[in-house]
HTML snippet that shows the backbone in 3Dmol.js (N, CA, C, O; Angstrom):
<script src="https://3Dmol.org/build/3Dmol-min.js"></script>
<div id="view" style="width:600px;height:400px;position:relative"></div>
<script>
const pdb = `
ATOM      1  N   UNK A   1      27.229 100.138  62.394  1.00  0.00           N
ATOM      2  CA  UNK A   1      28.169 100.114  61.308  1.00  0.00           C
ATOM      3  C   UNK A   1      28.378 101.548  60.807  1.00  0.00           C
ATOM      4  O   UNK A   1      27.356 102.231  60.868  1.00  0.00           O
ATOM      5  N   UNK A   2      29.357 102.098  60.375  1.00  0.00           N
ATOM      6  CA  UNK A   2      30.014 103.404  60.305  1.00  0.00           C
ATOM      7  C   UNK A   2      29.319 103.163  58.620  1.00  0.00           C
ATOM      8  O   UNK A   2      29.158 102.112  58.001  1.00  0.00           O
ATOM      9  N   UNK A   3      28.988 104.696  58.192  1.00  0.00           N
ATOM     10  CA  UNK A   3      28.738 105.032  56.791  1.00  0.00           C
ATOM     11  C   UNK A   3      30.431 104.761  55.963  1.00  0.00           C
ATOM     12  O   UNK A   3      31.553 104.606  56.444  1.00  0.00           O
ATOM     13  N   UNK A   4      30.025 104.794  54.840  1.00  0.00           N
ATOM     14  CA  UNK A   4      31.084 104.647  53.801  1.00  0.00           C
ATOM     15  C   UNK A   4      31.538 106.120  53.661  1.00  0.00           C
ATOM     16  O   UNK A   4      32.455 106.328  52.867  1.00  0.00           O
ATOM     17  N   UNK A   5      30.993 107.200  54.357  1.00  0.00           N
ATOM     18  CA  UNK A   5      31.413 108.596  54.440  1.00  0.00           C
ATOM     19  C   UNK A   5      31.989 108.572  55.768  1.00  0.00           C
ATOM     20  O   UNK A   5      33.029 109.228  55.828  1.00  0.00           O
ATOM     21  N   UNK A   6      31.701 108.121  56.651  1.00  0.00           N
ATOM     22  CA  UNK A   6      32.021 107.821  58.079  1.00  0.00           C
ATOM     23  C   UNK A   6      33.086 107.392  57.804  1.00  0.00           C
ATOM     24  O   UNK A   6      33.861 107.983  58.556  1.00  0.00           O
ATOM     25  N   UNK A   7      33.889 106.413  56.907  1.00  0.00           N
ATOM     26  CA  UNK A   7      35.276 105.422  57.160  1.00  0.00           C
ATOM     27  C   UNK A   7      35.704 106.212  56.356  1.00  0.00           C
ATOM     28  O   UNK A   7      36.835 106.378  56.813  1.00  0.00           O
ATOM     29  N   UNK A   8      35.624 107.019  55.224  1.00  0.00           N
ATOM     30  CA  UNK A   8      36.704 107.945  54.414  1.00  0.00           C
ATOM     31  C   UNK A   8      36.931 108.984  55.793  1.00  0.00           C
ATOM     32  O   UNK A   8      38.081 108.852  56.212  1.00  0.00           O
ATOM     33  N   UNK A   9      36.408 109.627  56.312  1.00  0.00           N
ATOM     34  CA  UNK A   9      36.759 110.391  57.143  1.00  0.00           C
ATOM     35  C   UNK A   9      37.877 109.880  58.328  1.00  0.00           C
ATOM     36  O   UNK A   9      38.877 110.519  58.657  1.00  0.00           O
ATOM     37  N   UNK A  10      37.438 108.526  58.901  1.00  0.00           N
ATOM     38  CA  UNK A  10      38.485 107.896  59.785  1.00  0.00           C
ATOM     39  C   UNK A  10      39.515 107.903  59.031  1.00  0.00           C
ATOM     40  O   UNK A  10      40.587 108.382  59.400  1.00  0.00           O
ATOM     41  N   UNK A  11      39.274 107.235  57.584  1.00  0.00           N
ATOM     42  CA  UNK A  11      40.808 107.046  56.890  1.00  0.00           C
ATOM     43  C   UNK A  11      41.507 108.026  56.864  1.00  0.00           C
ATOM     44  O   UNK A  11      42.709 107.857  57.067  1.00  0.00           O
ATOM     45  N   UNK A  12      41.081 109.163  56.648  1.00  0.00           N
ATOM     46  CA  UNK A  12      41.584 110.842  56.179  1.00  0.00           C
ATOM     47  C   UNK A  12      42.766 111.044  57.442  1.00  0.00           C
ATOM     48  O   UNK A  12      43.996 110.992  57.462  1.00  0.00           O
ATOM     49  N   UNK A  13      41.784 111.283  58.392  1.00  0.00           N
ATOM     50  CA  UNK A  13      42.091 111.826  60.131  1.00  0.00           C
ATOM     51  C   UNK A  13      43.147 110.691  60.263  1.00  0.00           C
ATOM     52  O   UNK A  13      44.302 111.076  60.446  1.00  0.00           O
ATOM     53  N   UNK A  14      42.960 109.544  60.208  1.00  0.00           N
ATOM     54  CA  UNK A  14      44.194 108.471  60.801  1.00  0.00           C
ATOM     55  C   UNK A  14      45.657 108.950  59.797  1.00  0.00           C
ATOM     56  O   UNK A  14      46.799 109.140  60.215  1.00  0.00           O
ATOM     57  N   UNK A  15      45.214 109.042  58.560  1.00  0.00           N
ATOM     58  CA  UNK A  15      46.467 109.101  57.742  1.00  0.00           C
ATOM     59  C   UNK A  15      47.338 110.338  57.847  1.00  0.00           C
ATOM     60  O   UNK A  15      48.547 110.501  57.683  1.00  0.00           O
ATOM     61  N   UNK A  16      46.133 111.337  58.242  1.00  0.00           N
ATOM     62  CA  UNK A  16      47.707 112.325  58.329  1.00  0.00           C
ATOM     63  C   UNK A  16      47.659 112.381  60.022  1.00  0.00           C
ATOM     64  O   UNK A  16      48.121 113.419  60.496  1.00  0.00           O
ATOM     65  N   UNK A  17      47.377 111.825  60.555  1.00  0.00           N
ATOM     66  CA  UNK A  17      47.071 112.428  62.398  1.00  0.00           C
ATOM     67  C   UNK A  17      47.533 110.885  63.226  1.00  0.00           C
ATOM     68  O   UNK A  17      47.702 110.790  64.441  1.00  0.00           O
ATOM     69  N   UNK A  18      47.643 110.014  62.450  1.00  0.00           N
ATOM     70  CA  UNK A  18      47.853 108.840  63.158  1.00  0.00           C
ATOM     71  C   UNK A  18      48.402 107.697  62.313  1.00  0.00           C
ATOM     72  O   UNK A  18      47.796 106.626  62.341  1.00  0.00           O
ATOM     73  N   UNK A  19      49.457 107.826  61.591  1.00  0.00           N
ATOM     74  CA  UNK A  19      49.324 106.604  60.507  1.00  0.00           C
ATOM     75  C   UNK A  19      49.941 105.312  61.032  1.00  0.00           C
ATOM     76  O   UNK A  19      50.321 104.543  60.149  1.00  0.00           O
ATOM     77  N   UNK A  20      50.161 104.822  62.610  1.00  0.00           N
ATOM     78  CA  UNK A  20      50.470 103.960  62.450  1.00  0.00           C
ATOM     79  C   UNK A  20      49.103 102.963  63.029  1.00  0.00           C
ATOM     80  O   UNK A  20      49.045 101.749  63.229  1.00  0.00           O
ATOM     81  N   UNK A  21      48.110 104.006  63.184  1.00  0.00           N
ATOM     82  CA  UNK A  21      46.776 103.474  63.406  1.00  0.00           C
ATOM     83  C   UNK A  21      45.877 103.085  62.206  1.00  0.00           C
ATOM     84  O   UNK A  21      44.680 102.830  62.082  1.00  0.00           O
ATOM     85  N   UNK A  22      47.005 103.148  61.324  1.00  0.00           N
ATOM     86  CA  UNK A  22      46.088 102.787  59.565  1.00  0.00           C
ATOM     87  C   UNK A  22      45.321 101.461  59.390  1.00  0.00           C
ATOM     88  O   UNK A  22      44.362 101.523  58.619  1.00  0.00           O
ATOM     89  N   UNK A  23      45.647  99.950  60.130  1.00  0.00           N
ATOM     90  CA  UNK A  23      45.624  99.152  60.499  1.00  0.00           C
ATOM     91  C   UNK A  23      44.088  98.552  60.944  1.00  0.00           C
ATOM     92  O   UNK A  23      43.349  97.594  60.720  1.00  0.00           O
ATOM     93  N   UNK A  24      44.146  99.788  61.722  1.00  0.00           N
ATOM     94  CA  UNK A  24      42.837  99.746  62.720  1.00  0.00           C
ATOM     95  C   UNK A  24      41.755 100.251  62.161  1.00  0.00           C
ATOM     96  O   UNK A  24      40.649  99.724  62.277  1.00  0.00           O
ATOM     97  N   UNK A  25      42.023 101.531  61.371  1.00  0.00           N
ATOM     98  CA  UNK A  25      40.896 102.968  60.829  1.00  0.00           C
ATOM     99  C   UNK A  25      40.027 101.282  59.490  1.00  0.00           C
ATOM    100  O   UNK A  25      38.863 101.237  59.093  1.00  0.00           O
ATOM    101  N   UNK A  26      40.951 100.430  59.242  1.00  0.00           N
ATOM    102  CA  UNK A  26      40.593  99.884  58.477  1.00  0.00           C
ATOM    103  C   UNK A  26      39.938  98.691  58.146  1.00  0.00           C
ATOM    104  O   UNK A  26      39.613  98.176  57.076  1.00  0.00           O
ATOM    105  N   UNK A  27      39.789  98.277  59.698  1.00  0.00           N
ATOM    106  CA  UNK A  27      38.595  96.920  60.179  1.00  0.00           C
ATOM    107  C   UNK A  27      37.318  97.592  60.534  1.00  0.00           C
ATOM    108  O   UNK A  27      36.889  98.706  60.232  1.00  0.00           O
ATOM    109  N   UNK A  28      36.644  96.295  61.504  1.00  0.00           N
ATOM    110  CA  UNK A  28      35.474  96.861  61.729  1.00  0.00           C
ATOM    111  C   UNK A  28      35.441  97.394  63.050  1.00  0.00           C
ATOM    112  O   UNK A  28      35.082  96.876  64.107  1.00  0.00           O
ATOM    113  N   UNK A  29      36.031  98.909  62.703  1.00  0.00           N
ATOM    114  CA  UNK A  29      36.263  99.491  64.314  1.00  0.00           C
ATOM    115  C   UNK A  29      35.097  99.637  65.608  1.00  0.00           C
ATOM    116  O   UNK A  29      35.354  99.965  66.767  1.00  0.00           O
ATOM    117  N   UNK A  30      33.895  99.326  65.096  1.00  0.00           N
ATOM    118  CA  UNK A  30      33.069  99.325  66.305  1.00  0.00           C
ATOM    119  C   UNK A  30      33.303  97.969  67.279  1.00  0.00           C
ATOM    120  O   UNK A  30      32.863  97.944  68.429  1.00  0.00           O
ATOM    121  N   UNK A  31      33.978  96.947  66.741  1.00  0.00           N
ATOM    122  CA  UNK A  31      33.694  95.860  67.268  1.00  0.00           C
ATOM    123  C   UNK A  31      35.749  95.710  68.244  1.00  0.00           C
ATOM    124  O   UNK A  31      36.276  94.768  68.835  1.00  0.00           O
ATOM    125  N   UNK A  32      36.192  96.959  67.971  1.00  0.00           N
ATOM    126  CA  UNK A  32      37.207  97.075  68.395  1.00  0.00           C
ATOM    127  C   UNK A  32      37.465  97.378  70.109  1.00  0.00           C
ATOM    128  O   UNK A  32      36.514  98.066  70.481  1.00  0.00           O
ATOM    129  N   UNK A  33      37.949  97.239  70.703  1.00  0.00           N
ATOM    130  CA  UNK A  33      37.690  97.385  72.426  1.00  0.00           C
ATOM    131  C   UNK A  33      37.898  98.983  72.463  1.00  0.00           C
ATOM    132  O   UNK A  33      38.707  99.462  71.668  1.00  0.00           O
ATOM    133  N   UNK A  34      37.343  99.660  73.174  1.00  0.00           N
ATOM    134  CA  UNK A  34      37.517 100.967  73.878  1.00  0.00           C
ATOM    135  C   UNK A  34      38.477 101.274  73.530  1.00  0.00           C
ATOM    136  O   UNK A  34      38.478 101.930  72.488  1.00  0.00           O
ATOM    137  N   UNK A  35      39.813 100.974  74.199  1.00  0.00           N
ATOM    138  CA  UNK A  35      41.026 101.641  74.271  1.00  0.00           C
ATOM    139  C   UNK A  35      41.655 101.740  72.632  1.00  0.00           C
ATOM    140  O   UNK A  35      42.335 102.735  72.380  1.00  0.00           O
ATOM    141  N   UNK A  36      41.462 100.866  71.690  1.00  0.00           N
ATOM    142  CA  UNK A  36      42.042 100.982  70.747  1.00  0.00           C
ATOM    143  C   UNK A  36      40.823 102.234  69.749  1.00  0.00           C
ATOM    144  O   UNK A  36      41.326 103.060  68.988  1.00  0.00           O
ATOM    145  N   UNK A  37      39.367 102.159  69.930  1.00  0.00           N
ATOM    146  CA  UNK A  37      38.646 103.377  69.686  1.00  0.00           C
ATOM    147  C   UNK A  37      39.282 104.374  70.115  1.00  0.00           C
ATOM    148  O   UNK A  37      39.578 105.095  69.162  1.00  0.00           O
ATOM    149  N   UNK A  38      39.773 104.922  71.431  1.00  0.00           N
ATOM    150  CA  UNK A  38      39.768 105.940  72.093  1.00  0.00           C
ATOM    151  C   UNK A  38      41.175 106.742  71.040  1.00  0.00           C
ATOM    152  O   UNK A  38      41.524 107.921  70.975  1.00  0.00           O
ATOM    153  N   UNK A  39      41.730 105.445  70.302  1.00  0.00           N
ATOM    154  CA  UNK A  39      42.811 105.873  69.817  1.00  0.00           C
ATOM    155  C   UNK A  39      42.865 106.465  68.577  1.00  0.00           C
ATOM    156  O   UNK A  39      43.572 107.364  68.122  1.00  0.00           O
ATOM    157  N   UNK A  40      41.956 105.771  68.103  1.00  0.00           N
ATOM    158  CA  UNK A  40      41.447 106.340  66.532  1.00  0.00           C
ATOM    159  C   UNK A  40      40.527 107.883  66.942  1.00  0.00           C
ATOM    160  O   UNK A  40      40.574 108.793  66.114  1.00  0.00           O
ATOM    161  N   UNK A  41      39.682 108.090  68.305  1.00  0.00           N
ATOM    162  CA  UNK A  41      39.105 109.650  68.191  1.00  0.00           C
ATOM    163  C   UNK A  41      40.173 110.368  68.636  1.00  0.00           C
ATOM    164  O   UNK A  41      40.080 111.558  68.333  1.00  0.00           O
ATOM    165  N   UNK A  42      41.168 110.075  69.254  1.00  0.00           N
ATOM    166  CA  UNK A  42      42.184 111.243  69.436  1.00  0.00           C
ATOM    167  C   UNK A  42      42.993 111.253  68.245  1.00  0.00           C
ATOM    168  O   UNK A  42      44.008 111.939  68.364  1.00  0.00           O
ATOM    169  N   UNK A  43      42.825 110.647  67.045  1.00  0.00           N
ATOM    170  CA  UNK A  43      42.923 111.203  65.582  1.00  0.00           C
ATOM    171  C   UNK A  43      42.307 112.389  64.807  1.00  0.00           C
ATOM    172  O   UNK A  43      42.748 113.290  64.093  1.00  0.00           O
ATOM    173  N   UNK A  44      40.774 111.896  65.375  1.00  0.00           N
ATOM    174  CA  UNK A  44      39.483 112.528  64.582  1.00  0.00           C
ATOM    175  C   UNK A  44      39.901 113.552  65.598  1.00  0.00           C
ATOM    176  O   UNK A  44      40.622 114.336  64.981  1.00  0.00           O
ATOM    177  N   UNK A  45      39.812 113.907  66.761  1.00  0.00           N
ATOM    178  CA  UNK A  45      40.098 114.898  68.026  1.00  0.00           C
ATOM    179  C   UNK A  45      41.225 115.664  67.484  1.00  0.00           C
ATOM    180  O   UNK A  45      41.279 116.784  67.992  1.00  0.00           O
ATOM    181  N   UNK A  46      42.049 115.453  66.709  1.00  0.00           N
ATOM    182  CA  UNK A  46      43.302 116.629  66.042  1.00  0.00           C
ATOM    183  C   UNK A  46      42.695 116.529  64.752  1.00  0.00           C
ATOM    184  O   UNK A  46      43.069 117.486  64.074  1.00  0.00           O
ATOM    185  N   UNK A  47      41.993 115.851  64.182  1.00  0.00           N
ATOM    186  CA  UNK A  47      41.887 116.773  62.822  1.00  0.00           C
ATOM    187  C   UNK A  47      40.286 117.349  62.931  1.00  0.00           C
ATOM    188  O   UNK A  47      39.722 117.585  61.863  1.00  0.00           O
ATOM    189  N   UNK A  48      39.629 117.552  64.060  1.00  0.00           N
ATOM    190  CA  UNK A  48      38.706 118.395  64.137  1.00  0.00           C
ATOM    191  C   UNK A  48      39.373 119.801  64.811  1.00  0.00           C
ATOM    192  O   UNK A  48      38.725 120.847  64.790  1.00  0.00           O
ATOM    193  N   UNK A  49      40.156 119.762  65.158  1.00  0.00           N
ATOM    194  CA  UNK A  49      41.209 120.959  65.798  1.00  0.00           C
ATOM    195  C   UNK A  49      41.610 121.890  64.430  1.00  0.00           C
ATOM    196  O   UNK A  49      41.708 123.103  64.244  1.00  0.00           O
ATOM    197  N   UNK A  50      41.820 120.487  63.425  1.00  0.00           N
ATOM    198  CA  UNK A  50      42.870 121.627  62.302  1.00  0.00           C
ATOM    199  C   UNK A  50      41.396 122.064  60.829  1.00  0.00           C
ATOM    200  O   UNK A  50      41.449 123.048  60.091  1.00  0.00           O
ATOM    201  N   UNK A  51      40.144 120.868  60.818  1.00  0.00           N
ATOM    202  CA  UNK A  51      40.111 121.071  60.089  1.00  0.00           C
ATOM    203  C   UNK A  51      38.017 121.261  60.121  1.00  0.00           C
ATOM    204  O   UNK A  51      37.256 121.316  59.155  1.00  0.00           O
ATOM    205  N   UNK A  52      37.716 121.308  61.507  1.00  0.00           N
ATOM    206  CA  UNK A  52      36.367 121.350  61.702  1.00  0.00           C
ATOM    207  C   UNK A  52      36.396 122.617  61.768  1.00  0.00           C
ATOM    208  O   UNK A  52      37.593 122.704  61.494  1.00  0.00           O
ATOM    209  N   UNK A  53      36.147 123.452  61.875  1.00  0.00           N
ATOM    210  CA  UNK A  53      36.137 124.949  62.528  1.00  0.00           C
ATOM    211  C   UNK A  53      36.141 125.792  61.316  1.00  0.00           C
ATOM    212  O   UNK A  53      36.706 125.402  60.294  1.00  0.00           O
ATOM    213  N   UNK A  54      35.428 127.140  61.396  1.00  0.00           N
ATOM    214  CA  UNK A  54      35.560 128.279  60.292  1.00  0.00           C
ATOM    215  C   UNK A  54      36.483 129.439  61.232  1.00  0.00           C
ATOM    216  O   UNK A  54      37.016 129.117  62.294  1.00  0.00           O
ATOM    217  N   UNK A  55      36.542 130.425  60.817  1.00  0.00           N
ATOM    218  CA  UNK A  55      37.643 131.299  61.146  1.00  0.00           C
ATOM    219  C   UNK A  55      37.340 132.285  62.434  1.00  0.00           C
ATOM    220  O   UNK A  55      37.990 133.182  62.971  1.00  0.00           O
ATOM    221  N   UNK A  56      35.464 131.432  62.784  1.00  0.00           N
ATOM    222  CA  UNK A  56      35.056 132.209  64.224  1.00  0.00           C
ATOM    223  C   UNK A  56      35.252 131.295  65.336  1.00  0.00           C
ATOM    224  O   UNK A  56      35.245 131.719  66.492  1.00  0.00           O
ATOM    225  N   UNK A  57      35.450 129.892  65.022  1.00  0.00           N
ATOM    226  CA  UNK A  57      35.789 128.791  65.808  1.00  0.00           C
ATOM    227  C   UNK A  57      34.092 128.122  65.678  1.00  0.00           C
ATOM    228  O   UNK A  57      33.682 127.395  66.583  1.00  0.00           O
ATOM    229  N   UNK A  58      33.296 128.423  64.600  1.00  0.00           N
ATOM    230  CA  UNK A  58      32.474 127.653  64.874  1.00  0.00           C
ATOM    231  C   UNK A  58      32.367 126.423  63.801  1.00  0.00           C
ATOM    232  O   UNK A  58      32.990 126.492  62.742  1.00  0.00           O
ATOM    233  N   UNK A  59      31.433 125.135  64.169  1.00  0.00           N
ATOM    234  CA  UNK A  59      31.864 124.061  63.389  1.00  0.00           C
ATOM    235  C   UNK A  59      31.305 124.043  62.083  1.00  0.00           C
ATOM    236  O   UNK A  59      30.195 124.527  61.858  1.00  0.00           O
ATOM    237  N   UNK A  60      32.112 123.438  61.088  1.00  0.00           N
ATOM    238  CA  UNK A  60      31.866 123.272  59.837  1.00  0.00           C
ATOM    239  C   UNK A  60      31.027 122.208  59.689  1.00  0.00           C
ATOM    240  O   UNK A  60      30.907 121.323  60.536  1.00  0.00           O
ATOM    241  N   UNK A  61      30.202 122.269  58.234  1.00  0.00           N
ATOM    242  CA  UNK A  61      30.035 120.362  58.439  1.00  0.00           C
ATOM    243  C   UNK A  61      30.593 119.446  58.451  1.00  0.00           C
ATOM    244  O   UNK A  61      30.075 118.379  58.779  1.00  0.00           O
ATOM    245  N   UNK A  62      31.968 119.579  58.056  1.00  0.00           N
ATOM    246  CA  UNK A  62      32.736 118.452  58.063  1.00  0.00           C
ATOM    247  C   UNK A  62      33.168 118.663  59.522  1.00  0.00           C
ATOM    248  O   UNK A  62      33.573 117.553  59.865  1.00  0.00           O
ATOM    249  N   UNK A  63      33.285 119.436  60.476  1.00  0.00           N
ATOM    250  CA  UNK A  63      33.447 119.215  62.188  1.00  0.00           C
ATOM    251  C   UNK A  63      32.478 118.975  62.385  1.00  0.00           C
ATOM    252  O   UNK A  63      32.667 118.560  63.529  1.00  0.00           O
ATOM    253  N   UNK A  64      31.074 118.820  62.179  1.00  0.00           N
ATOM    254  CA  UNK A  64      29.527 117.965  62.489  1.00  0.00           C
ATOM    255  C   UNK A  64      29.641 116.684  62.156  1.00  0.00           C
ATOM    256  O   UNK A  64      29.100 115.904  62.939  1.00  0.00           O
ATOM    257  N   UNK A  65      30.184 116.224  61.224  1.00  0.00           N
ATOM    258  CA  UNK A  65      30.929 114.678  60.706  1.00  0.00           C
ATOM    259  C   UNK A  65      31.648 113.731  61.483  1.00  0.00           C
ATOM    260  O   UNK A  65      31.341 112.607  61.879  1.00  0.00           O
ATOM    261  N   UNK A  66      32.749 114.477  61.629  1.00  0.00           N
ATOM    262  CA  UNK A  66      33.734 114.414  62.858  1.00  0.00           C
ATOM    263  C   UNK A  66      33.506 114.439  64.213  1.00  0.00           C
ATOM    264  O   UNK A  66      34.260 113.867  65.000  1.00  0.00           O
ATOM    265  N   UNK A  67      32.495 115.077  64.564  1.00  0.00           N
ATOM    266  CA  UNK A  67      32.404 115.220  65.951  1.00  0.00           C
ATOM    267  C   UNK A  67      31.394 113.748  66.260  1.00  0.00           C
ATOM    268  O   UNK A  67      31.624 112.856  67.077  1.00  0.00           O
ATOM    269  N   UNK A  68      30.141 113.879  65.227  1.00  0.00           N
ATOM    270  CA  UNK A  68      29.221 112.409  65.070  1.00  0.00           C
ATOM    271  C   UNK A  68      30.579 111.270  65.374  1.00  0.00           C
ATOM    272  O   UNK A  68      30.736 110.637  66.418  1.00  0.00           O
ATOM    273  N   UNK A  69      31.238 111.238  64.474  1.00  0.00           N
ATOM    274  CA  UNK A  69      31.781 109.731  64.319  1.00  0.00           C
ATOM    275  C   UNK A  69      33.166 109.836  65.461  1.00  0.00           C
ATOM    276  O   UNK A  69      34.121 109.070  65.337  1.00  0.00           O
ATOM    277  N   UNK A  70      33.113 110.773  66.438  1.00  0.00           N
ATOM    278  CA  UNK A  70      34.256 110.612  67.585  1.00  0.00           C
ATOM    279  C   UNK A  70      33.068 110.035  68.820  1.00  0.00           C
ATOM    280  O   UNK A  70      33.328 109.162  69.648  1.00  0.00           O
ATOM    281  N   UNK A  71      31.748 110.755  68.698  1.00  0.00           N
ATOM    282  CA  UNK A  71      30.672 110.049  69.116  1.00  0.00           C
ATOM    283  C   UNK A  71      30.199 108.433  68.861  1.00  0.00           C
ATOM    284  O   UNK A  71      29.699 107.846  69.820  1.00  0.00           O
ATOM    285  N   UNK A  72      30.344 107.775  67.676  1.00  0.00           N
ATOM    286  CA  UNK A  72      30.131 106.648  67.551  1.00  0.00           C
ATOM    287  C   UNK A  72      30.713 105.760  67.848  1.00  0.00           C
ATOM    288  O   UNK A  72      30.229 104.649  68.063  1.00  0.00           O
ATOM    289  N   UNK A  73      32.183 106.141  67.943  1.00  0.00           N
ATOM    290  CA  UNK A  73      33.611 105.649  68.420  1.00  0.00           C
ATOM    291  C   UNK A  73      33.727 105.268  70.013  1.00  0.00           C
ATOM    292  O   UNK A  73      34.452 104.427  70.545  1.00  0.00           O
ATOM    293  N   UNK A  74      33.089 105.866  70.404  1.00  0.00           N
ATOM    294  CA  UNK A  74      33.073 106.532  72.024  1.00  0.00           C
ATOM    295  C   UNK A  74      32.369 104.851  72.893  1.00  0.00           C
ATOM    296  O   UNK A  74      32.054 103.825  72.290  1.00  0.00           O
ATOM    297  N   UNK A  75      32.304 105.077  74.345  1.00  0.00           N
ATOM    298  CA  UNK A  75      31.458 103.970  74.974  1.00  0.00           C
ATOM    299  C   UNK A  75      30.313 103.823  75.029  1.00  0.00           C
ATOM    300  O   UNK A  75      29.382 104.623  74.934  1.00  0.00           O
ATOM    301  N   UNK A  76      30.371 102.403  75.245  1.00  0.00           N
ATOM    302  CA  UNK A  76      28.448 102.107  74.817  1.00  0.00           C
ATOM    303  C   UNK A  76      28.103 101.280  75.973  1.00  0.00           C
ATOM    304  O   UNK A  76      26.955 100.857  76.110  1.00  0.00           O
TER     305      UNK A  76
END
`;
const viewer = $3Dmol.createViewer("view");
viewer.addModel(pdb, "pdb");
viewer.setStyle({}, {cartoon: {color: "spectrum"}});
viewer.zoomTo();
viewer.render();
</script>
């Protein structure tokens, strides 16, 4: 089960990076099949692009957040 910090972050990343995946960011996405996961981390996957990173390209904590929960998202 994703933290309650874990699903503000999906919500964040889906809403400006994916909003017609709002739908989804908002059930219980582990229990969701692969392909519709894969869809929600290539959300988290552009907003770790715009918003994980400091100005040397290395990760922030909130890209340690992001990168965890594109990991949790992922196959099992």
């Amino acid at each position: 089960m994703l933290s309650a910090a874990q699903r503000r972050l999906l919500k964040e990343a889906v809403e400006q990076y994916s909003p017609t995946l709002i739908d989804l960011a908002s059930c219980d996405v582990l229990a969701l099949p692969l392909e519709q996961r894969n869809q929600l981390r290539s959300a988290l996957g552009d907003y770790l692009s715009a918003k994980g990173f400091d100005k040397n390209w290395n990760p922030t904590s909130v890209g340690r957040a992001i990168e965890e929960l594109i990991d949790a998202l992922g196959p099992r």
